[in-house]
Each structure stands twice: as C-alpha cells, then as structure tokens.
C-alpha positions in Angstrom: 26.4 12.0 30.7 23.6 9.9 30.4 23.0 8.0 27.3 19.4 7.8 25.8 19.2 4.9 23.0 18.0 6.0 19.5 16.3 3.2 17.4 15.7 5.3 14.3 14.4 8.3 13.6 10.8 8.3 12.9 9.5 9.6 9.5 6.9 12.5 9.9 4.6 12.9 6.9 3.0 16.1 8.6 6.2 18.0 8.7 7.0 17.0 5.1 4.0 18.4 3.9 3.9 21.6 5.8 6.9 22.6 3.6 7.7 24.5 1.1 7.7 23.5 -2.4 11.6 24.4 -2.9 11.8 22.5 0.5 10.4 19.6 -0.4 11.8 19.6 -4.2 15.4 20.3 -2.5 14.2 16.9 -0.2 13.4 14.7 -3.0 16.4 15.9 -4.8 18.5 15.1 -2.2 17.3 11.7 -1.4 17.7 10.8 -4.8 20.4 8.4 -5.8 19.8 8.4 -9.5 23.6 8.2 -10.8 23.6 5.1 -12.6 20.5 6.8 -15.1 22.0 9.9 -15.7 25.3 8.4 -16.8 23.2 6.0 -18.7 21.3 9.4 -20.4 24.3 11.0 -20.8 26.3 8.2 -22.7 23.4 8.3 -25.1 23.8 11.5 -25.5 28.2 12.1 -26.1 28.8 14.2 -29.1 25.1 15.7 -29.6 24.0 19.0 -28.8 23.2 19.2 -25.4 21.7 22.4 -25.2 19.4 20.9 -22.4 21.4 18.7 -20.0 19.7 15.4 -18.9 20.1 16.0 -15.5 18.1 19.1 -15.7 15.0 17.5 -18.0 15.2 15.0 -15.3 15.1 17.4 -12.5 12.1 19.0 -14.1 10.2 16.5 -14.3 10.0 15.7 -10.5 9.8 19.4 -10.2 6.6 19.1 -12.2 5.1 16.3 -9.7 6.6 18.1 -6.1 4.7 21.4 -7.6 1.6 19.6 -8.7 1.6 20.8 -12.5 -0.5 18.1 -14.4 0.9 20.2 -17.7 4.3 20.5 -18.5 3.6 23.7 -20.4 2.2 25.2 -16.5 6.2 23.8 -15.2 7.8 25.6 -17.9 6.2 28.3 -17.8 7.2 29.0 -14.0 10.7 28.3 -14.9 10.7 30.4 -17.1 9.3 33.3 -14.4 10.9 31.7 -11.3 15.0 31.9 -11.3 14.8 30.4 -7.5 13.4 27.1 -9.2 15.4 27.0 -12.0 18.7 26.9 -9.7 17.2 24.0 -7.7 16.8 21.8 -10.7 20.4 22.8 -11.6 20.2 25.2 -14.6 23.1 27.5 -15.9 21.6 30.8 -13.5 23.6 33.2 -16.0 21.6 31.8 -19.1 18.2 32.7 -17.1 15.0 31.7 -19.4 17.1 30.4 -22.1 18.1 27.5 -19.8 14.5 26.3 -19.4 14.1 23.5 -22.1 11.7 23.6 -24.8 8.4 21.8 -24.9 9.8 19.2 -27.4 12.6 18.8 -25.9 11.0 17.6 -22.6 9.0 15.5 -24.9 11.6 14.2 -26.5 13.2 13.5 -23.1 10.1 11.7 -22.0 10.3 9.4 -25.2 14.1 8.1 -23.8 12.7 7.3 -20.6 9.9 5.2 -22.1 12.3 2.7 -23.6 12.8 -0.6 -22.0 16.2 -0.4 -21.1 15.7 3.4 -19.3 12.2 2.0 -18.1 14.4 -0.9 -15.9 16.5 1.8 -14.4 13.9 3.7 -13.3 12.1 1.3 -11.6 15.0 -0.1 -10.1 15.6 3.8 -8.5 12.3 3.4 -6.8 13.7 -0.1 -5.7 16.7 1.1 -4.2 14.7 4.2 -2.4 13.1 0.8 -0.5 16.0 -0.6 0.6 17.1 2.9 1.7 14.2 3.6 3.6 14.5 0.3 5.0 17.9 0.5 6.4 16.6 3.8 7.9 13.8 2.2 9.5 14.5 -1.6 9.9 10.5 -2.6 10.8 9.8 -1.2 7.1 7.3 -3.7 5.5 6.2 -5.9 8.3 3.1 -5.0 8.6 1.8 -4.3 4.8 -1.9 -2.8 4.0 -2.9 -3.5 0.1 -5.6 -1.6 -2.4 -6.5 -0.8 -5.6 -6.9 2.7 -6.5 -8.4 3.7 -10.2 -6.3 5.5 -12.6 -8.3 7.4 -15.5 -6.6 7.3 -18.8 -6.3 10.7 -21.2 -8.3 8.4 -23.4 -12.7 8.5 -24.4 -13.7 5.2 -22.9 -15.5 3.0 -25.5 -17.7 0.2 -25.4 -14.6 -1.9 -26.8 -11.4 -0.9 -25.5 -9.7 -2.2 -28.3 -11.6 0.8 -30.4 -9.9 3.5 -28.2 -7.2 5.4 -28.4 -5.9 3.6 -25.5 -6.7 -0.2 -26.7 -4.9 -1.2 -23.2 -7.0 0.0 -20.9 -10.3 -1.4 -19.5 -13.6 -0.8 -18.0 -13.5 -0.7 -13.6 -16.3 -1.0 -11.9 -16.6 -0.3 -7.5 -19.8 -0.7 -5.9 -20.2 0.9 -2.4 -23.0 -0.4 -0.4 -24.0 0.6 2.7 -27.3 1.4 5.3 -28.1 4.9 6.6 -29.5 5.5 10.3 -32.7 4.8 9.3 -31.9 1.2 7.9 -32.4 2.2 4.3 -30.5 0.3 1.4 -28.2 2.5 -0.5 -25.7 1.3 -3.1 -23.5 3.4 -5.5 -22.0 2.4 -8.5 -18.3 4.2 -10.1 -16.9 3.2 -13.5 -14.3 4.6 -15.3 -12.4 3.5 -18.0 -8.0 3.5 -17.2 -6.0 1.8 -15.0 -6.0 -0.1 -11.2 -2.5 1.0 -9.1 -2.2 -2.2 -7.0 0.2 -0.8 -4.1 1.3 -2.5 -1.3 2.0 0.2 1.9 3.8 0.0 5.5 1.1 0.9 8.1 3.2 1.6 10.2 5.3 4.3 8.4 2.7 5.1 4.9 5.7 4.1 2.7 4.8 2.2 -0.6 6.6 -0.8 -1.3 4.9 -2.4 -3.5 3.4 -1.5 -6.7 1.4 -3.0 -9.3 -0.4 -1.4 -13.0 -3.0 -3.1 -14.2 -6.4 -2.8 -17.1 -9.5 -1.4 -14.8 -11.3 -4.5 -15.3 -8.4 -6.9 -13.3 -9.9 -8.3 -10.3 -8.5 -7.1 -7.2 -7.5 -10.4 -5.6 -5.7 -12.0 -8.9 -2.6 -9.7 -8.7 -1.7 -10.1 -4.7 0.2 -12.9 -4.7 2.3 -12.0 -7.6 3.0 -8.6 -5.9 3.9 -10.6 -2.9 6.2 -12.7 -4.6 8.1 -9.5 -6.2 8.3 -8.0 -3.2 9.9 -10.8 -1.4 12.2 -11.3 -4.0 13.7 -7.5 -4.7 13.5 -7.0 -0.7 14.6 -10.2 1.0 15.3 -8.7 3.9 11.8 -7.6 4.7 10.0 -9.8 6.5 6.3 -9.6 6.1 3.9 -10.5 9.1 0.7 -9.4 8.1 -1.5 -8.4 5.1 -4.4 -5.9 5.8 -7.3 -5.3 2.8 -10.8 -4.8 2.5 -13.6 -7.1 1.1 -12.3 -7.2 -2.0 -9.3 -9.6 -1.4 -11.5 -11.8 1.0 -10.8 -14.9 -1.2 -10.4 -18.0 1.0 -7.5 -19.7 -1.4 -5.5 -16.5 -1.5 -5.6 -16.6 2.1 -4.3 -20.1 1.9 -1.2 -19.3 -1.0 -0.2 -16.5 1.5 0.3 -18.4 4.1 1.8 -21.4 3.2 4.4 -20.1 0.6 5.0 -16.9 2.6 4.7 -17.5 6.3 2.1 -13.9 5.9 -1.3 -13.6 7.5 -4.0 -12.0 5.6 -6.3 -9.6 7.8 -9.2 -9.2 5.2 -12.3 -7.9 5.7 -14.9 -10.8 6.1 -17.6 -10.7 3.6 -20.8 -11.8 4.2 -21.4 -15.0 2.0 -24.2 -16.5 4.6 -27.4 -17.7 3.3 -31.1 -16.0 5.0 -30.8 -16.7 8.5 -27.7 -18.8 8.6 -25.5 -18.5 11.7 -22.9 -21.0 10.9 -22.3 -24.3 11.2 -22.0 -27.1 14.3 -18.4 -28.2 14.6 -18.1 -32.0 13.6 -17.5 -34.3 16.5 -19.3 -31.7 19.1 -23.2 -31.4 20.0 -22.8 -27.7 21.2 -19.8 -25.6 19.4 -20.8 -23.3 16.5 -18.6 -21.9 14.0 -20.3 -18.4 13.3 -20.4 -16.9 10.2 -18.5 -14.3 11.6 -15.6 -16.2 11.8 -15.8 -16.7 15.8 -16.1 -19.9 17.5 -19.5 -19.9 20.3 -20.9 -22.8 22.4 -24.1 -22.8 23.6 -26.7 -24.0 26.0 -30.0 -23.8 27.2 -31.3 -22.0 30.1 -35.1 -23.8 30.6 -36.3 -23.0 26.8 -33.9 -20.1 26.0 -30.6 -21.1 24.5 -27.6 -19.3 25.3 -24.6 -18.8 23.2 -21.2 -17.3 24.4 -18.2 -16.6 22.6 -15.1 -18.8 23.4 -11.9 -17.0 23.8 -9.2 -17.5 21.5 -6.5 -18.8 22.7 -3.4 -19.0 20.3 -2.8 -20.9 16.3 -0.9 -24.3 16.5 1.7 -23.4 13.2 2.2 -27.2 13.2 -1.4 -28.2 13.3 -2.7 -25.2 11.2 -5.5 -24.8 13.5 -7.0 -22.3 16.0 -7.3 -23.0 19.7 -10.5 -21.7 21.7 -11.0 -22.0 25.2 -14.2 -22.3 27.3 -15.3 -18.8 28.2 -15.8 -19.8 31.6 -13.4 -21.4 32.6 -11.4 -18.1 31.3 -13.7 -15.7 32.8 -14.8 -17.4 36.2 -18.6 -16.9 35.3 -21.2 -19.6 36.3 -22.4 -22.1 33.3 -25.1 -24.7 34.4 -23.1 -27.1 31.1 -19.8 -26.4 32.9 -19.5 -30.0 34.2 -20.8 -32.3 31.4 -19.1 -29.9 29.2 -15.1 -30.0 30.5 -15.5 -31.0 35.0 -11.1 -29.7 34.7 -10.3 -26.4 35.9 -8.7 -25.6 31.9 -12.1 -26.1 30.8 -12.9 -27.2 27.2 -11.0 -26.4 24.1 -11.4 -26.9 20.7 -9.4 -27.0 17.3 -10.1 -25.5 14.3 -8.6 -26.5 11.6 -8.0 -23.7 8.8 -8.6 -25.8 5.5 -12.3 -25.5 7.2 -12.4 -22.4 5.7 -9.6 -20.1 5.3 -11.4 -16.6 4.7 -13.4 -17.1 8.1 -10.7 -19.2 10.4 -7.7 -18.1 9.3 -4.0 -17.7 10.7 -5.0 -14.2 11.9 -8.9 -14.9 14.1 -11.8 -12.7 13.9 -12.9 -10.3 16.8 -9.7 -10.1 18.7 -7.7 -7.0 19.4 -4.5 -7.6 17.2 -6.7 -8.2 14.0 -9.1 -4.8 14.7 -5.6 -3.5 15.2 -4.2 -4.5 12.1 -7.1 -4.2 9.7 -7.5 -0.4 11.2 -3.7 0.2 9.8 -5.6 -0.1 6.0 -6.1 3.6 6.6 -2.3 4.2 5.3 -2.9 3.3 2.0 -5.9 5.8 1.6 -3.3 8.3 2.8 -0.5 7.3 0.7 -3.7 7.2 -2.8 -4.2 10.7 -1.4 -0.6 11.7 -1.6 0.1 9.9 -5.0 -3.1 11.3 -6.7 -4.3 14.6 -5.2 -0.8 15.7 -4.0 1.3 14.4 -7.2 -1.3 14.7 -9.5 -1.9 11.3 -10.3 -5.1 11.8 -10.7 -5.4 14.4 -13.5 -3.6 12.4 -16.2 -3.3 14.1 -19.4 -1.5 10.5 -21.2 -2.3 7.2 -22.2 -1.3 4.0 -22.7 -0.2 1.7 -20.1 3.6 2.7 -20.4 2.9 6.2 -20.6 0.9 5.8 -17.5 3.5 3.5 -15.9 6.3 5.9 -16.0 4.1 8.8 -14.9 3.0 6.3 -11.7 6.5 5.3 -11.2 8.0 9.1 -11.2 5.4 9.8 -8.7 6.1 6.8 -6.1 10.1 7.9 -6.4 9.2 11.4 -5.4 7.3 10.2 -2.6 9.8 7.7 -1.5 12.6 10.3 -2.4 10.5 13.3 -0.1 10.7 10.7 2.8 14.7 9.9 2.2 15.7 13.6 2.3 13.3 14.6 5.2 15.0 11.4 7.4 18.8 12.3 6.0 17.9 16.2 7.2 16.7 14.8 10.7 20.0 12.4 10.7 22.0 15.6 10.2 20.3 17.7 13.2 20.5 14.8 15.2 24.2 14.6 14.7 24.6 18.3 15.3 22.5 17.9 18.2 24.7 15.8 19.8 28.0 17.2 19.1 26.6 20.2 20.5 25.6 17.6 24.1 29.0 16.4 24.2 
C-alpha cells in the first residue's frame, strides 16, 4: 500500500459554520478542557444546595454565545421549550423545565466567575485551547495579523466618562478617509463610547491568539508590544515571523521594539507623512539614489532634459548589518541604461545599503512593493473575519453589560467558544481520519 504523508489536518471555518447549532455547541463542548474550573466551582459549592449544577450554568452560558442570544432570558426560555438542548448542556432529562436554572441563579453564577481567582482560570482555558490548537497545527502563530475592533458598552456615553455608569470606559474615535472615481474627498467619522478588543490572529488558519481590552480612547499602537510580549511568554513555542496591521500601527519605533527584542517583522501599512510634492530624499554619499516616500529605493538619470527614475530591485536584509540590499535594475533585468558604466562598469552592477535606523516605518526588516509583503499585509483580512465571528456570530456586538470586567469575561467566553468550535471540528476530523484508515488497511 502506498503511503500518503499527513502534516495536519487543516481547520475549515466553512464547514464549522454550515452546522447546526447542537453541532457546533456539541463541538465547543467537546473541545473544551475546562476540568480544573468546574472542580474549582464545585469545591465552592460542597454542602450547599445545588439545585443547579455548575457544570450546567456553565454549559449554558456557551450555549447562549453558540446560539447567538444577547439575553439570557431568550437562552432560558428555549431551554425551557427545547429538551434536545437541555441534554446537550447536561441537564437531569427526567426533571424537564425544572432543570433549566433560574434567572438569578445564572446571575448569581455570573457573579462567581467575575472574581479574580475564577477570572485567572478562565483565561488560562482560553490559553490552553492555544497550545491545543497549536499542537494540532504546528505553523499556528507565525504569521500573526493585529486590529482593534470597538466594543460598545451597555452604558449612555457622557461627556466625562467618569460621570457614567460605566466610569471605565472611554470615548473611540475611527476616521475613514478615502477618494471616489471621480477624485472627490470623502472622510467619515465613528465614535462610540466602550471598549477597543486588541486581538492578535493567525492568517493563516483565522485563530485568535492574542487578546487585549482596553478604554476606546487607547491608541492603537501603545498596546502591541505588550501583547507581543504576553504572547511570547504564555506560548514559547510559537515562533512569530511576521506582524501584519493597517495604518494605525505604522509607528516607526514600534517597528524598531519588534524587531530587536522579538526577531518579528512588522508589515504595516505605510502612511503618507510626506510634505506637498516631496518624493523622498537623496541617499547620503550617492549623487543619483532616492529613497521614495514609498519606502522603495530608485536611481535616476537623465535622458537629454527628461530624467528617468527606475526602481532598484531588492535584493535581500543583512540581519547583522540591519540594512536592506538593492541592486541596479539593470544589471538585474538586462535592459540598456546610458549611466550603466559611470554608475557600476561590473557585471553585478551597483548596490546600495540601507540602513533601517534611517527610518524604520519606510525601510524596514520586511521592504515595500515586493511580493512577500503584498502577501503578508493581504493576510490582515483574517482578523476582519475572526471581528465578524466574535461580534456578529457570538454576539459581541450587542452587549447588554458594562464595566470593563463584565465586558472582559463576556469577550473572553466568546474567544473560548471560538477556539473550542475549532478544537472539536479538528478532534472530529482526527476521528474520521483514523476510521478512514483502519478501514484502507
């Protein structure tokens, strides 16, 4: 018999989705390795009424994110109609609506979870689902995609926060700029008054692995490195290559933290600082290499009194120099170039260095305009994806709580069903695979 190799078993978010609800609840349920809290729960709870067992408030309340119920009066109430759900989260099936708990006692429930202690264990659950997922998928995290989505509190925005009903939230701000076909100016402006969700997502597979709550008004590119930094140190065993993000995190420092203390390259979108009609600068010790503001490196020359510029062609970083390397376009290409001779007479042509401390945000460790960077940046999609899952598909965005630990939990309950969906749907395809090839031999 010939034998195929099998890497791993790639994770299909379409299929996941195209499931049923009791499918997908029995996924996440399934994937779940939460143990070591429900002993914790139920040690709290020795020698009281248990009329509602911990494991079933807890079951409900991912039951209440997989079926999109931003109330948890809606969840009971189809409990309460629905004896196929109440089995799945584990309730007594001769006790029928009786079994469903109580509004206050899901509440009171809630109110256990928010303490610190319980609060640690549940974010080290959606930890562990990480280092699950990347034992099932050993590439998980190298190429990470970051963003900041907003998060409205169940709170009336005032002038002051500290006057509201949720005194730790803040005012968020996103401008959107852009120019329609017939070169019109538009700009539009969103504010809200919550949260940011800093999350930090595999392109490669749309897992989260990396989260971050913050006030609206944080700026995006102050909480990176520290998510970095976490994430390297609760997952050493991930080893980050890239970093993708728009504008907002185009901060040439950042750039520079990222890649000394983490070995990562940042592939942010470049934005346009450039004064009226500047087109970069000449590089020192040359008379006709310009650094574009686009972060490409041209030379230049004059054909009788129009002047020519060409793009060099990258051609590698130097790791020990810190530098870029370009090479002369023609002697790459083979094309004519009346300087070719004063410029470089050797068949390698001329190459240049450029140094990254010349400024980080446009010559980075990753270049602008070559292949692998479109390539990367164009992974940033998977974090839109994985926003649309967390808030239209687990409700994040219909709060009805405030307060930033209220709101914490509620985020982190809705990243361990995601992560927890994409554990069960991988352990069912291990299963089939297994039976598949039992059934080959």
């Amino acid at each position: 018999m010939a034998k195929v190799a099998q890497g791993y078993l790639p994770l299909n978010w379409e299929v996941i989705e195209q499931s049923s609800d009791l499918d997908r609840l029995r996924m996440v349920l399934g994937g779940l390795d939460d143990e070591e809290l429900m002993q914790a729960l139920e040690k709290e709870r020795k020698q009281r009424r248990d009329d509602y067992p911990v494991r079933v408030c807890w079951n409900c309340l991912l039951a209440g994110l997989v079926l999109q119920h931003a109330h948890g009066a809606g969840l009971l109430r189809e409990l309460k109609r629905n004896p196929s759900l109440r089995r799945a989260v584990g309730m007594d099936p001769h006790k029928g609506e009786k079994a469903v708990p109580t509004k206050d006692a899901m509440s009171r429930f809630v109110q256990k979870l928010l303490r610190p202690e319980h609060a640690r264990r549940v974010e080290a659950l959606a930890q562990g689902l990480v280092d699950k997922l990347g034992q099932r998928m050993p590439d998980l995290g190298k190429h990470l995609a970051v963003d900041a989505t907003a998060l409205r509190t169940w709170a009336r925005g005032r002038r002051d926060p500290a006057q509201s009903t949720d005194p730790e939230a803040g005012w968020g701000r996103k401008t959107r700029r852009w120019t329609d076909k017939e070169g019109r100016a538009h700009e539009e402006v969103t504010k809200w008054f919550g949260y940011k969700l800093f999350l930090l997502v595999d392109t490669r597979h749309e897992m989260p692995v990396g989260w971050s709550l913050h006030p609206a008004h944080v700026s995006d590119n102050q909480t990176v490195e520290a998510m970095v930094e976490g994430l390297t140190q609760k997952h050493p065993a991930m080893k980050v290559q890239t970093l993708a993000g728009d504008k907002a995190f185009d901060d040439g420092p950042l750039i520079q933290r990222i890649h000394e203390r983490f070995g990562i390259r940042a592939v942010f979108d470049l934005r346009d600082t450039a004064q009226d009609g500047e087109d970069g600068q000449v590089l020192p010790g040359t008379r006709n290499i310009l650094l574009g503001k686009d972060g490409r490196v041209y030379c230049y020359h004059k054909e009788g009194a129009r002047l020519v510029r060409q793009p060099m062609v990258y051609w590698g970083f130097d790791q020990g120099r810190t530098c870029q390397k370009w090479r002369c376009p023609a002697a790459v290409s083979g094309h004519s170039c009346p300087e070719r001779a004063r410029c470089s007479p050797t068949p390698y042509g001329r190459s240049v260095r450029v140094k990254c401390q010349t400024d980080w945000r446009r010559f980075g460790p990753m270049p602008h305009g070559t292949p692998e960077r479109r390539r990367r940046y164009n992974g940033r999609t998977a974090v839109e994806r994985v926003n649309s899952r967390l808030k239209t598909g687990l409700t994040l965005d219909d709060l009805h709580v405030r307060g930033r630990a209220r709101i914490g939990l509620r985020t982190r309950l809705a990243l361990i069903v995601l992560l927890a969906m994409a554990q069960g749907h991988l352990d069912n395809k291990a299963k089939a695979w297994r039976s598949l090839t039992r059934l080959a031999r």
